[in-house]
Every structure is written in C-alpha cells, then in structure tokens.
N, C-alpha and C positions, 0 to 999 in steps of 0.2 A: 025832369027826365033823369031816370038812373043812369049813372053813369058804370059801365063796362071795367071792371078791375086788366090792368094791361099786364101780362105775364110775363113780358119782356123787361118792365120795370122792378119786378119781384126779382128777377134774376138777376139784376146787375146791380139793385142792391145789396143781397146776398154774395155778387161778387166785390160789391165796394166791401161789403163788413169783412169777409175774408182777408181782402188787402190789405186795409188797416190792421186787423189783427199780424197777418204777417209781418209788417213792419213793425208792429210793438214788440214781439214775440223773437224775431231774426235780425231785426234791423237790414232788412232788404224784401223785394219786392214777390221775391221765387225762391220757393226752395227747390232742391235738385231731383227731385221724381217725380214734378210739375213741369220741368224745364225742357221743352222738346224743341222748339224752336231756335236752339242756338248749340251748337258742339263744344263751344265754355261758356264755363260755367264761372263766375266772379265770387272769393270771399274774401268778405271783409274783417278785417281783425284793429279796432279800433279804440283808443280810449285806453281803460285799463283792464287787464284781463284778471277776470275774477274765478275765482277758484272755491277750494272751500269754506272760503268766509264769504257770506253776503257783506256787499259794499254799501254803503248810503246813496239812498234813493237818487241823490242832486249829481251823483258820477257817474261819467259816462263809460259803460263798459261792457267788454265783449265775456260772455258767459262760454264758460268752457263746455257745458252741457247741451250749449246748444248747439256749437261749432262741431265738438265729437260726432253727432249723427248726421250732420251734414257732410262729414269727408267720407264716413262708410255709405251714406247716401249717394254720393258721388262716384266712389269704387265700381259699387252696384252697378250705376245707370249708364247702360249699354249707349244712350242718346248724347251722353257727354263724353266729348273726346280729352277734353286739357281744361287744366284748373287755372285761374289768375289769382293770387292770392296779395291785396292790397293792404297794406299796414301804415297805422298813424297811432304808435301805440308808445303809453309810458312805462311801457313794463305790467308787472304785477304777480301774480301766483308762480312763482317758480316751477312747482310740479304742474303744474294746470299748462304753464307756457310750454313746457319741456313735452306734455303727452300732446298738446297738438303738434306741435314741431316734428315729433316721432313718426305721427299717423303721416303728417304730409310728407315726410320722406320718403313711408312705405306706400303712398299709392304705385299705381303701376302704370298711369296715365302721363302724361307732360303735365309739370308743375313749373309756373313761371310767378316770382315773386315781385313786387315793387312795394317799394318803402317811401310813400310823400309825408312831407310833415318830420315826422321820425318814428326811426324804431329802436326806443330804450329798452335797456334791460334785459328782460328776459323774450321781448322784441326780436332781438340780436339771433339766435338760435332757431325763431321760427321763418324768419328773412332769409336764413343760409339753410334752410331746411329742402328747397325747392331744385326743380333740375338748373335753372336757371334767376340769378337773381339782379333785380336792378336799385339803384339808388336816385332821387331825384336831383340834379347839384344843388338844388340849398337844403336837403334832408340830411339830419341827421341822426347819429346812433350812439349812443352812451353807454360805456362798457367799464363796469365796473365789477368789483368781487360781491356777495350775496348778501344780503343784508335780514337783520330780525327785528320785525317791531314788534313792540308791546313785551309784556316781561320776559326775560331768558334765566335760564336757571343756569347759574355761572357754575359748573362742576365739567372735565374735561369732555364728559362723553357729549354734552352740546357743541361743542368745539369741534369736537371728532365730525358727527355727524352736518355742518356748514359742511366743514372741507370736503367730505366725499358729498356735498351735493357739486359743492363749486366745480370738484374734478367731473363731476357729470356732464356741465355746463360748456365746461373749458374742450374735453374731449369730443361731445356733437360739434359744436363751432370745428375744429378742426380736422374734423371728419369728413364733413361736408360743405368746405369752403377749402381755400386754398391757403388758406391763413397760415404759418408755420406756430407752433404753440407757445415759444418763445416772444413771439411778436406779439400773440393775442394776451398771453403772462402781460408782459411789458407794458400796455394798454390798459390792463384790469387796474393792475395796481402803480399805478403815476402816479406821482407828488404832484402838486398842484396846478393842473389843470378845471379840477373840478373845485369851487371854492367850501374850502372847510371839509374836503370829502378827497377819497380816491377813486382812481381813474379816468377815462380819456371821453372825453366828445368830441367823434370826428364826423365831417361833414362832408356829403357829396362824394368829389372825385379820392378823397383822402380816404373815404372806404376800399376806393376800388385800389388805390395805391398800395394798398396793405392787405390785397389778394383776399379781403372779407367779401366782400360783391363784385360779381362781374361786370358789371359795367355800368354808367353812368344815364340815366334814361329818364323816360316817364310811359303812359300808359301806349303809348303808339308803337314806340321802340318793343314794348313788351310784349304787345299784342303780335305783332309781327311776328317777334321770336317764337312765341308758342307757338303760332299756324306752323313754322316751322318745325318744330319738334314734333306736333302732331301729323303733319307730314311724313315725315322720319318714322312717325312711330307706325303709321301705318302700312310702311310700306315692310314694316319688320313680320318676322313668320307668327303666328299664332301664339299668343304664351312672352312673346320677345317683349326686354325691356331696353328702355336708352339707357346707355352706357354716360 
C-alpha cells in the first residue's frame, strides 16, 4: 500500500535544517526579526572575537560580521524591547571589539551586560559598553595595554599609531563606566601581576571595587535589572532615552 507523504514532516524538517543552520551560522538559536515571542533579546559574545583575520577552524569565536547586523537588527525590531548582552570572551580584534562595543552603546533600547567565565581584553570595553553592567564573583577581567602579533615594522609612526589606539580603548572604558582613567592607567600597566607580561586580572567584586562594573551578579540579577530599565524606558515620551 502506498504510503501518503505527511507535510507536516516536510516542514519540521525544514525547520530542523534552519535551526541547525542557525546555530552554525550565529551560534544561537534566533535571530532578531524572527524573535516575536520574547521582548529580549540575548547576545552572546564568546570565545575570541575575530575580526579581519580569519581564525583557525579548531577556535572558538564570535565573528564580528555576524554580531554587526544583529545589533542594527535589533535597533530595527519594534518586538524587542532590551538587549542582554553575555560575554565569556578572551579578547581579540581590537577594532572589531571596539565597533561592537560602539554599536551597543549607541542602541537606544535598555542594554544590560554580564560577564561569566571572563571578559579579557578587548572584552573589558564591550562589558562597560551597556546601560547596565554585571560581573559574576569568580569572573574575571584582564586589562592590559594593546599588544601586536606577528611582524611589526619597528619605525616610530607604528608606535604612534598602538598608542592613539590604546587612548581609544582607555577613553570608551572611561566614558562609559565609572572608572576614573588614572585607576584604569594603573591597572593596564602593573608590574607583576600578570606573569612575564603587564597588567592587572581582577576578579569579581574587585571589578565593581574599582567602579569598572556595577555590580556583582549573574543572569537573574541581570535579568531583573533590564525588565527594569525597559520599564523605565517605556514609560519615557516617544524618541526618550535612559539617562
């Protein structure tokens, strides 16, 4: 007896193959003008953040290409009220770190940050980018001055050009965190805390000690905060942003 093709099975394989695509492609499950069901939206920024060098296959890491049209995606989407933005990250592309960091500044939604695991590097800048940010107490954050691998052409204007990145670095952090720029100086470049290297790894509450992250937390505390602020944000006139 032939048997009847079921159309219902067509379709939910088609949604299984989507899915997995999504998850190779974003490393989560929705993107944001899919996302009607929920008023946040969740990103992750994990691993190392790769920029304009492709990385080796066997590392784990957040592509700045794909992250980019998911925050203007998010701007966009009238169904999403507040961003969460989770980081477990060891650094990586400087300018790549520094343009998401930027974008999530400039949304105009509640942004609320958490850092489990740690956020090194150029981590530090996308963590304090948000309207609100948390630290897990055993996370932590590595802050050190800019570093160049692979060949440098030792003539001053390479020199030049580190340092007005670093002041880039040093000036968001300080912008948008409470940090005073002497402390977060102070911290870049320490003598031996890091071995064979400079700078500071602090953990946890010693973030919030030193006015880098507001407070000490994990996803619940975070989550709360943002209903909050999305709260807040709505009850603001038309065009209003939080202050």
């Amino acid at each position: 007896m032939e048997q009847t093709p079921n159309p219902d099975e067509g379709r939910q394989e088609v949604k299984n193959s989507t899915l997995i695509e999504k998850i190779q492609q974003l490393g989560q499950t929705n993107v944001p003008q899919l996302s009607k069901d929920s008023k946040v939206h969740c990103l992750t920024i994990i691993g190392q953040i790769e920029g304009h060098m492709q990385l080796p296959p066997q590392n784990k890491t957040t592509k700045y290409e794909h992250v980019i049209p998911q925050i203007v995606a998010i701007e966009q989407n009238p169904n999403i009220e507040g961003l969460l933005v989770i980081l477990n990250t060891v650094g990586g592309d400087v300018e790549a770190g520094l343009a998401i960091a930027e974008m999530l500044a400039s949304l105009s939604k509640p942004t609320v940050s958490i850092v489990l695991g740690g956020g090194h590097s150029i981590g530090v800048p996308i963590a304090v980018s948000c309207d609100y940010s948390f630290i897990a107490e055993t996370a932590t954050m590595t802050i050190h001055p800019i570093r160049l691998t692979g060949m440098v052409i030792g003539v001053p204007q390479t020199f030049e050009y580190l340092d007005k990145m670093q002041e880039r670095v040093i000036k968001f952090v300080t912008r948008h965190s409470d940090i005073e720029e002497d402390t977060f100086k102070e911290l870049m470049f320490a003598k031996g805390n890091l071995t064979r290297d400079i700078g500071t790894n602090i953990i946890g509450q010693e973030a919030v000690d030193n006015k880098l992250m507001h407070a000490v937390g994990g996803v619940g505390q975070a989550m709360r905060k943002l209903d909050e602020l999305m709260k807040k944000n709505s009850e603001l006139p038309e065009g209003g942003l939080i202050q």
